[in-house]
C-alpha positions as CSV (number, residue, x, y, z in Angstrom):
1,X,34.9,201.1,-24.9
2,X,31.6,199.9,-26.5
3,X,29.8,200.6,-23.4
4,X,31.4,204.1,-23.3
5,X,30.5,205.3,-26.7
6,X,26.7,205.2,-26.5
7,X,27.0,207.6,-23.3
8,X,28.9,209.5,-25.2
9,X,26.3,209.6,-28.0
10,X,23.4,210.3,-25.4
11,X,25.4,213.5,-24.3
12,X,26.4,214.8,-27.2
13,X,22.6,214.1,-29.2
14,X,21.3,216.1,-25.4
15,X,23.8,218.8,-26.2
16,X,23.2,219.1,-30.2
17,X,19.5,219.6,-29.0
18,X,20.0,221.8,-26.6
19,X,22.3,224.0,-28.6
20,X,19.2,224.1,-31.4
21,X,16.7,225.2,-29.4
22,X,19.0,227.9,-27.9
23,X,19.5,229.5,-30.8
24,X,15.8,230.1,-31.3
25,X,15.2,231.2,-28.1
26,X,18.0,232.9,-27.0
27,X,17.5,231.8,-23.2
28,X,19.2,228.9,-21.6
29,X,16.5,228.6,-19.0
30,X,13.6,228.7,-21.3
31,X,15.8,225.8,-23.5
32,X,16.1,224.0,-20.6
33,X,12.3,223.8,-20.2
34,X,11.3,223.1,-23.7
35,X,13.7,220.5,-23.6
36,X,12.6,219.0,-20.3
37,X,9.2,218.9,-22.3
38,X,10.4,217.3,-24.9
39,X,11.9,214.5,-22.9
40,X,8.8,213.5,-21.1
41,X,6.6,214.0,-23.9
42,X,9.4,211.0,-25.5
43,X,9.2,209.1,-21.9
44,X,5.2,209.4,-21.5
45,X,4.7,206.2,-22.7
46,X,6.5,204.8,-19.8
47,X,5.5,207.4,-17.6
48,X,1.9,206.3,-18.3
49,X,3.2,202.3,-17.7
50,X,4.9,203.3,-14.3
51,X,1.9,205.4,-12.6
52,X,0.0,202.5,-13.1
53,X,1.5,200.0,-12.7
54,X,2.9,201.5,-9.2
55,X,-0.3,202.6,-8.1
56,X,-1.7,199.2,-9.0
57,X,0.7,197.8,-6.9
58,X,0.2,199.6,-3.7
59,X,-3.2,198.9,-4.1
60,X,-3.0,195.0,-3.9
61,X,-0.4,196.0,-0.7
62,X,-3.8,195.2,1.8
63,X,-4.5,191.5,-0.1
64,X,-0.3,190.9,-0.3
65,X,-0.4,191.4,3.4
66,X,-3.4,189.1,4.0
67,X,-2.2,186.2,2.3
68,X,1.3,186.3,4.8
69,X,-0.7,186.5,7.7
70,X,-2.6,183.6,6.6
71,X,0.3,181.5,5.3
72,X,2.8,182.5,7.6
73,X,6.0,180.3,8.0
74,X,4.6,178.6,4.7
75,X,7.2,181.2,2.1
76,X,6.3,178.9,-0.9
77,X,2.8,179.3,-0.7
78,X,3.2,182.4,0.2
79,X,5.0,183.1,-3.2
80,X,2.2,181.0,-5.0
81,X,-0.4,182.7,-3.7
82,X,1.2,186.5,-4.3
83,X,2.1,185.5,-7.5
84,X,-1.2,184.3,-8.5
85,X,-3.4,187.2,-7.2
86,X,-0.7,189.1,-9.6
87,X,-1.9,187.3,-12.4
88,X,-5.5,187.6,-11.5
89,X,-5.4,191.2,-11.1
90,X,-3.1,192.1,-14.3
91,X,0.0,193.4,-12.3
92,X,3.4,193.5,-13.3
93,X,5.8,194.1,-10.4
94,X,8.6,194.6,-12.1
95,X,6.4,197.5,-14.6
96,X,7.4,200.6,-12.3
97,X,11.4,199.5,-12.0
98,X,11.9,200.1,-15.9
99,X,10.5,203.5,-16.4
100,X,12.0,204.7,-12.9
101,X,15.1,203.4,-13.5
102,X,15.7,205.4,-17.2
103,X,14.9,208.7,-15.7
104,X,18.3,208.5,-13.4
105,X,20.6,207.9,-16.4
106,X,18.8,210.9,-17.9
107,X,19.2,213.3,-14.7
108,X,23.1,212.4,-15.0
109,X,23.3,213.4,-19.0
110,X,21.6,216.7,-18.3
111,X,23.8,217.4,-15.0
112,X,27.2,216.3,-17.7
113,X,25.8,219.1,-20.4
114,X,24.1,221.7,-17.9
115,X,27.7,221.8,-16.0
116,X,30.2,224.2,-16.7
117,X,32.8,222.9,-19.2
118,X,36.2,221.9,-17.6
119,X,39.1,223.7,-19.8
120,X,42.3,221.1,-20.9
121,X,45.4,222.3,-18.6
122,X,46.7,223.5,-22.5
123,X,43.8,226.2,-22.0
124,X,44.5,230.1,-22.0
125,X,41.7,231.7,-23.6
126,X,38.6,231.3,-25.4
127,X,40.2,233.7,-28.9
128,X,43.5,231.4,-28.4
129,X,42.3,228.0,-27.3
130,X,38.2,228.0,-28.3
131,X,38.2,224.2,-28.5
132,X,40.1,223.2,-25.1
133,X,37.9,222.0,-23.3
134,X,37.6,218.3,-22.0
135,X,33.6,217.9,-21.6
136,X,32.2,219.8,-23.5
137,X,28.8,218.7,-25.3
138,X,27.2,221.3,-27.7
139,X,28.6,221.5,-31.2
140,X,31.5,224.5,-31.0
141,X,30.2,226.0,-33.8
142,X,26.6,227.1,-31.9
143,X,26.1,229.9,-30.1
144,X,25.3,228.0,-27.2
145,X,29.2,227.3,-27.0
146,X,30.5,230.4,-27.3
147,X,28.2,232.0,-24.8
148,X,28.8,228.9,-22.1
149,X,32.8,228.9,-22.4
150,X,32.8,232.5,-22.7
151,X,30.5,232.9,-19.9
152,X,29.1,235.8,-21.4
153,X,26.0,237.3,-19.0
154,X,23.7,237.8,-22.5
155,X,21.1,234.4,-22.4
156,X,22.4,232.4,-19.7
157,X,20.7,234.7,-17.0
158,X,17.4,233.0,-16.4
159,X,15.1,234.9,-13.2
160,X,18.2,236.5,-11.9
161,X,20.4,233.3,-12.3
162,X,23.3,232.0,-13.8
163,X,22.3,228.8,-14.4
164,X,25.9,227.3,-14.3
165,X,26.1,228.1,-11.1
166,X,24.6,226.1,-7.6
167,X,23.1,227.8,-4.6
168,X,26.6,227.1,-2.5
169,X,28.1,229.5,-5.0
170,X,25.8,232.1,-5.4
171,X,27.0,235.6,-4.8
172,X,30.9,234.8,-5.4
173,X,32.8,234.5,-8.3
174,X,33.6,231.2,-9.1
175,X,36.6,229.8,-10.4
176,X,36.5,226.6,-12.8
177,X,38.3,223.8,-12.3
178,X,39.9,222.2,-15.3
179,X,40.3,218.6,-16.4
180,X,43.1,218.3,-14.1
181,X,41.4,219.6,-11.0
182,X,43.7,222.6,-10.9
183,X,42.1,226.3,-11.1
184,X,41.8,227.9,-14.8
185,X,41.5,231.0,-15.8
186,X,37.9,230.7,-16.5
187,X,35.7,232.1,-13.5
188,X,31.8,232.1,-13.1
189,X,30.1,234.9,-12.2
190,X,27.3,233.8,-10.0
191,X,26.8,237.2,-8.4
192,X,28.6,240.2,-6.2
193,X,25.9,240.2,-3.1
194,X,26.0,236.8,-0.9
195,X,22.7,237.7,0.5
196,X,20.4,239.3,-2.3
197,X,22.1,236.7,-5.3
198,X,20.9,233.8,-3.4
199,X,17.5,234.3,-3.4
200,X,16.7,233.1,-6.5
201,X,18.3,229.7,-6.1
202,X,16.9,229.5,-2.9
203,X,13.6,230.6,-4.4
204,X,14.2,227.2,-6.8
205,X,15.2,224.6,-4.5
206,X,12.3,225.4,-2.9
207,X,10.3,224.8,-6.1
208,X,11.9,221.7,-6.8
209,X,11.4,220.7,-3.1
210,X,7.5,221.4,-3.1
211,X,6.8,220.1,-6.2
212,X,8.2,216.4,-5.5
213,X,6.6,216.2,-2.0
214,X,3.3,217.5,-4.0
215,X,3.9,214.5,-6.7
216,X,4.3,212.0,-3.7
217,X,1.5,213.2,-2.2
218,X,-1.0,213.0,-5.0
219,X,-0.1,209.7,-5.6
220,X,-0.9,209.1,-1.6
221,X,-4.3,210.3,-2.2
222,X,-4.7,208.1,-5.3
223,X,-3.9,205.0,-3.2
224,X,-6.2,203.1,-1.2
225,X,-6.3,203.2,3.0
226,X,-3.1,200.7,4.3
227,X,-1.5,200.6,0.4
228,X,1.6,202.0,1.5
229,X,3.8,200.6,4.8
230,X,5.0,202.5,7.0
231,X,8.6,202.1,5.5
232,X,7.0,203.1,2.3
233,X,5.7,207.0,3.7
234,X,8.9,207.4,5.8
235,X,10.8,207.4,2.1
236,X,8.3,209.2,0.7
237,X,8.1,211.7,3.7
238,X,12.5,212.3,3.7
239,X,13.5,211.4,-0.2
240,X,12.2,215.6,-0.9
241,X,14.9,216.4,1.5
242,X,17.4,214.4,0.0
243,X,16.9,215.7,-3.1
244,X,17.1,219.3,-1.3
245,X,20.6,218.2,-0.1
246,X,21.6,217.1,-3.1
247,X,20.4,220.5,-4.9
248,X,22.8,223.0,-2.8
249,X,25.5,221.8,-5.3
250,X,23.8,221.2,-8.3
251,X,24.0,223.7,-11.2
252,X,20.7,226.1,-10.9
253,X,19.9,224.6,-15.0
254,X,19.5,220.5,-13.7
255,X,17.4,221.6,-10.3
256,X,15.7,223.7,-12.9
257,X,15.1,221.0,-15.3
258,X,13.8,218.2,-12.1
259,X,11.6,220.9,-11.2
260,X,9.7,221.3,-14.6
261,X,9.8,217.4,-14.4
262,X,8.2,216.9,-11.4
263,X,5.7,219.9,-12.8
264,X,4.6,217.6,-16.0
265,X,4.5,214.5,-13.5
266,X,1.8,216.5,-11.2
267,X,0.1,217.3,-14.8
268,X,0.3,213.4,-15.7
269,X,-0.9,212.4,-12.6
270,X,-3.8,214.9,-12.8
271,X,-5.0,213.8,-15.7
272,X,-4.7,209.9,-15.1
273,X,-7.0,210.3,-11.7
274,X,-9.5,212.8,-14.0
275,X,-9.9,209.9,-16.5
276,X,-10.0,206.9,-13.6
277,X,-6.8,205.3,-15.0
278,X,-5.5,205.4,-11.7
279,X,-7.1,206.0,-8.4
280,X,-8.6,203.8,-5.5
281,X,-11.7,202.7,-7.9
282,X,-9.0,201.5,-11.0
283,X,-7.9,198.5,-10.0
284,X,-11.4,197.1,-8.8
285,X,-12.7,197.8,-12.1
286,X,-9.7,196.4,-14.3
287,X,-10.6,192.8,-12.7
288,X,-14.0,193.2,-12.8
289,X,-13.9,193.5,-16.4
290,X,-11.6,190.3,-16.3
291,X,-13.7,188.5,-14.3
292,X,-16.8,189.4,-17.0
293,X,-14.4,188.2,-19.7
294,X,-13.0,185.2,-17.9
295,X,-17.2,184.6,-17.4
296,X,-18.2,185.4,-21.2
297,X,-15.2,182.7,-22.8
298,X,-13.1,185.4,-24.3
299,X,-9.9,184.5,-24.1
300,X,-8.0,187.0,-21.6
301,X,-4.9,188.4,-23.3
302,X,-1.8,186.5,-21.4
303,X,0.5,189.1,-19.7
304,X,4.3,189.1,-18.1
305,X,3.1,187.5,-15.0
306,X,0.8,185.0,-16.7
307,X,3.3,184.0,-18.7
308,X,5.9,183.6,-15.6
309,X,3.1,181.4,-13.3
310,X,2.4,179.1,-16.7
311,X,6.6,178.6,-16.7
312,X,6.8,178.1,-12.8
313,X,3.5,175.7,-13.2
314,X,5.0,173.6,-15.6
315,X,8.6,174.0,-14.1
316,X,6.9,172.8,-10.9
317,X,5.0,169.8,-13.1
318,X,8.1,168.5,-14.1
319,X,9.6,168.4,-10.7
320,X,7.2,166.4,-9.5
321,X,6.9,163.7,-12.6
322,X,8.2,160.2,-11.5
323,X,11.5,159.5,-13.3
324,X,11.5,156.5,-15.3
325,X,13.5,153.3,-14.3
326,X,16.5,152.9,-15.0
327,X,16.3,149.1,-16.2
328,X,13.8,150.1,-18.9
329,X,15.2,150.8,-22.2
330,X,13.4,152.2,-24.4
331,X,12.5,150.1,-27.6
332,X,14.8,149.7,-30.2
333,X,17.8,150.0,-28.2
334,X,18.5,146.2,-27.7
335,X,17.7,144.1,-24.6
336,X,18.0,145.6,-21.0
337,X,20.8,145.1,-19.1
338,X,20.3,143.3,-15.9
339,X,20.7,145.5,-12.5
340,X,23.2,144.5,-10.0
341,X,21.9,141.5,-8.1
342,X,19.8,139.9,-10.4
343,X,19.7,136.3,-11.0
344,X,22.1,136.2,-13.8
345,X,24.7,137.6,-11.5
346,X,24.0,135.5,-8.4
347,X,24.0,132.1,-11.0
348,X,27.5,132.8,-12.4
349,X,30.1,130.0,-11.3
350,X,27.1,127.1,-10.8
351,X,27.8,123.7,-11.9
352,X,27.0,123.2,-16.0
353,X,23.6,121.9,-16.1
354,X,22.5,122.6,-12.5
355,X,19.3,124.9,-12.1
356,X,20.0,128.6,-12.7
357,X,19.8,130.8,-9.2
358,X,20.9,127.4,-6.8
359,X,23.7,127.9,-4.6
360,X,27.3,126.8,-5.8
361,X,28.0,123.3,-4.9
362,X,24.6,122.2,-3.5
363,X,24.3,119.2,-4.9
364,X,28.0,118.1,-4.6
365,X,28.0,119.2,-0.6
366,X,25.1,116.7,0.4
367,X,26.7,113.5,-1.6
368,X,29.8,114.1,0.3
369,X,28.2,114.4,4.0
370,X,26.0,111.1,2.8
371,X,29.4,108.7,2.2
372,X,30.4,109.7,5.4
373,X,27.7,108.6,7.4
């Protein structure tokens, strides 16, 4: 499938990395980090785009609101109007869906190569069968290979964890299912003590838990009184517990890696509100310095929602344009033909000689009534 092979590519380039850095470090939770790290540093550019243009956003949500209140029932002014203070004020609404958007397809990749790799039915052991295995993604000759399908307790332990492992199946032996769904002979160790071996994933949903309501917070602050609706804060308030739900049966290594995310997010943010790029005070001064452009004659530089009102403007232009009449042909293209009704048609069938347009018969009718009399 040509849809299937670039995922397959994404995995497998995520797993090639992964395996690399490994072998420096020798720990496959401090791998996981630098390669979190590495990620966003590759997805700051958007992550810069996204802050911005969400906070920029929620802090036209006040003047959005205003202009439905004062054009209610009218929706096509209503859409005029929103879509013109989005041009005035250099907002794209569609700029914090792209950047949001990649991050998901990137959580699933590391959740396929963080996951334990399923064994093929055909699988007995790792010195028999090394290679049976049905999605696997690091390169079977790294060391991160051997150590993951041999489960081997050396660099997989990261602060008392096996990183393979969720918090549902701390303190157990796991068995692993194989491509088939069917128990192999492979088992995780995730632990001997129910009680003390769950701490530490505990200890990390937790982490990952705090550390996105902190994000969603900070960017609270950031926005202006009334930005945000109500529906707005009650996703913001629950979406840390859904992600909480979600991490009881995720592998420890992916709610590790969300929560080093989440940790260079808070440093992003940070550091965007230290420099004024975002915060209550950013928008007013982005169109203040268009207004003293649009004042001095400098050309403002035309952005996705300029360019989308000049389209709708002239869309809207041509709609309203009288259309030209049918009868009129344009020159060149030999004489017009007459509409329906006209007086070559209501002529046809007169007497030879007789004026054009007179009824049929005219004159012939009034001799006849005059020999009569």
């Amino acid at each position: 499938m040509i849809g299937f092979a670039p995922w397959q590519a994404l995995l497998d380039g995520l797993g090639w990395i992964l395996a690399e850095i490994y072998a420096v470090i020798g720990n496959f939770g401090l791998s996981i980090i630098v390669l979190t790290i590495l990620i966003r540093l590759v997805l700051l550019p958007l992550g810069i785009k996204q802050i911005k243009s969400m906070q920029h956003m929620q802090a036209i949500q006040p003047q959005i609101k205003a202009l439905q209140k004062k054009y209610k029932g009218n929706k096509q002014k209503i859409q005029e109007e929103t879509m013109k203070l989005y041009r005035d004020a250099g907002v794209n609404p569609l700029g914090g869906c792209l950047p949001l958007l990649l991050q998901f397809p990137i959580l699933i990749a590391m959740y396929s190569i963080l996951r334990a790799p399923a064994p093929t039915p055909e699988f007995v052991s790792i010195e028999e069968t090394p290679t049976a295995f049905a999605n696997n993604h690091y390169p079977t000759d790294s060391e991160l290979f051997r150590d993951v399908t041999g489960h081997s307790d050396g660099g997989l332990t990261f602060l008392f964890m096996n990183l393979q492992c969720s918090l549902v199946q701390a303190g157990d032996q796991q068995p692993v299912m194989d491509s088939a769904g069917e128990e192999s002979p492979q088992t995780l160790d995730c632990g001997s003590n129910k009680i003390v071996d769950t701490i530490p994933y505990v200890v990390l949903l937790l982490l990952m838990v705090g550390t996105t309501f902190y994000q969603q917070r900070q960017m609270q602050k950031a926005s202006p009184p009334g930005a945000q609706s109500a529906q707005q804060q009650a996703i913001l308030k629950y979406m840390p517990l859904m992600f909480a739900f979600f991490g009881l049966t995720f592998p420890a290594g992916l709610v590790l890696y969300w929560t080093t995310s989440n940790a260079f997010q808070i440093g992003q943010q940070a550091f965007l509100l230290r420099a004024g790029h975002i915060g209550p005070d950013a928008l007013e001064k982005r169109m203040a310095e268009q207004r003293a452009k649009a004042e001095s004659g400098e050309p403002a530089k035309k952005g996705f929602m300029a360019k989308m009102m000049e389209k709708a403007e002239q869309a809207q232009d041509q709609r309203a344009a009288p259309k030209p009449d049918a009868d009129v042909q344009p020159p060149g293209k030999g004489p017009a033909r007459p509409a329906k009704g006209s007086s070559k048609g209501s002529s046809k069938g007169s007497p030879k000689g007789s004026p054009k347009g007179s009824p049929k018969g005219r004159g012939g009718g009034s001799t006849k009534r005059g020999g009569r009399g």
